[in-house]
N, C-alpha and C positions, 0 to 999 in steps of 0.2 A: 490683348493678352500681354502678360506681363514675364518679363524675362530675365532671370538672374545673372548675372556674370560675374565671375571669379576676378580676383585681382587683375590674376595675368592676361585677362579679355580685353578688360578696363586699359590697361595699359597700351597693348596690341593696338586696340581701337582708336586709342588718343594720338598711338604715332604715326598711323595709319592714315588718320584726318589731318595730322602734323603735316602730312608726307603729299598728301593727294590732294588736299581738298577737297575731298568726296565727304561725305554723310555714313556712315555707317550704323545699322542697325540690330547688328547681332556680330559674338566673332567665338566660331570653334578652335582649342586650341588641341592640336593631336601635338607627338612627340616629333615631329619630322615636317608636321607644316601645320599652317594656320587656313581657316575659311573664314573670310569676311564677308558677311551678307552689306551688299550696298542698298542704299536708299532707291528707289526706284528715280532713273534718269539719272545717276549720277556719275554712270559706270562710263564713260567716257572720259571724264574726268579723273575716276580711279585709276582707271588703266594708261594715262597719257602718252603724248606723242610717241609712237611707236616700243608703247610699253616704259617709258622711261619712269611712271613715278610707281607703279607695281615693282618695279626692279628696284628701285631705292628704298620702300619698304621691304623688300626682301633682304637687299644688303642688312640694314639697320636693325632687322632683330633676326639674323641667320636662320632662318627657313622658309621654306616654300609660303607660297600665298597664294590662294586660290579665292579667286572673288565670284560670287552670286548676288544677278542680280532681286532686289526685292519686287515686289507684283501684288496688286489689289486684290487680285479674284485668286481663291488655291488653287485653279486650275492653271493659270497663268505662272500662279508660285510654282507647281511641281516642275512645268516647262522649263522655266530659267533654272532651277535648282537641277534640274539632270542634263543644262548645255555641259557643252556644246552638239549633243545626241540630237537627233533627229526627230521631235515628237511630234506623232502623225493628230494624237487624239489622248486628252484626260477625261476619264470618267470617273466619277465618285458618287463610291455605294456606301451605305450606313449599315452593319452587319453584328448584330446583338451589341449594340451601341458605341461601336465604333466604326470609325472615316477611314475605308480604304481608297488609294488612289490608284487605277487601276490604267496601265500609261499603254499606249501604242506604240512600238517603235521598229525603226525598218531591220528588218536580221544583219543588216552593215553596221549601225548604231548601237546592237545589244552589251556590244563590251564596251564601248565607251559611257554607256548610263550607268554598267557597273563599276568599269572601275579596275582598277588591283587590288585583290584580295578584294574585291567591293565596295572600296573605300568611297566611289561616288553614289550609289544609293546607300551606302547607310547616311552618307552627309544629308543627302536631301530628305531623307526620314527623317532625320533630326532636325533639320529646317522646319521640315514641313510640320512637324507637330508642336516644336516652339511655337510657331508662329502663325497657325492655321488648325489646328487641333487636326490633323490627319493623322491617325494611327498607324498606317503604315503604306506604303507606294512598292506594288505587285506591274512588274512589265507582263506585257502580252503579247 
């Protein structure tokens, strides 16, 4: 699947690998922060010693940074794209031709998969259909 990126992604992304070291494979920009999808394995490296090179990409272009890691199988992808939440179970239905993901999660975990204002499931909706054609991710 092929993925477009706005200038400001392009940019984000190169100071981000500038910064980390890491691989990045996607990057959402909102008004107030940024989601970098990392390479799968690499998020150690993005994140380093106790956070220190996520914090220096945060300095260097003044907003939040939230990283997700990337994953082979979409089941694997919804998991990482709604940590740090607790997923017990992915299941995925095909429903008049489209990919719902339909997530398990403990009733302690249900605000952190969404979010404020929901801002973590709509990100991983959007991950998830960049980059896995899922149309949409329904908790259960």
């Amino acid at each position: 699947m092929r993925v477009t990126l706005s200038d400001a992604a392009r940019q984000y992304i190169a100071r981000f690998e500038e910064e980390t070291g890491a691989r990045a494979r996607d990057c959402l920009v909102y008004d107030e922060r940024i989601v970098i999808l990392v390479a799968a394995g690499d998020m150690g490296t993005a994140i380093g010693p106790g956070g220190a090179h996520v914090q220096a990409v945060e300095e260097a272009v003044g907003r939040d940074v939230e990283l997700v890691e990337d994953a082979d199988t979409p089941t694997a992808f919804v998991e990482s794209a709604l940590a740090p939440a607790a997923v017990r179970h992915v299941t995925l239905s095909e429903q008049g031709g489209e990919t719902v993901a339909y997530v398990e999660v403990p009733d302690g975990d249900r605000g952190v998969a969404i979010g404020t204002d929901g801002a973590n499931i709509e990100t991983a909706r959007t991950l998830a259909s960049r980059h896995h054609d899922i149309d949409d991710i329904q908790l259960t």
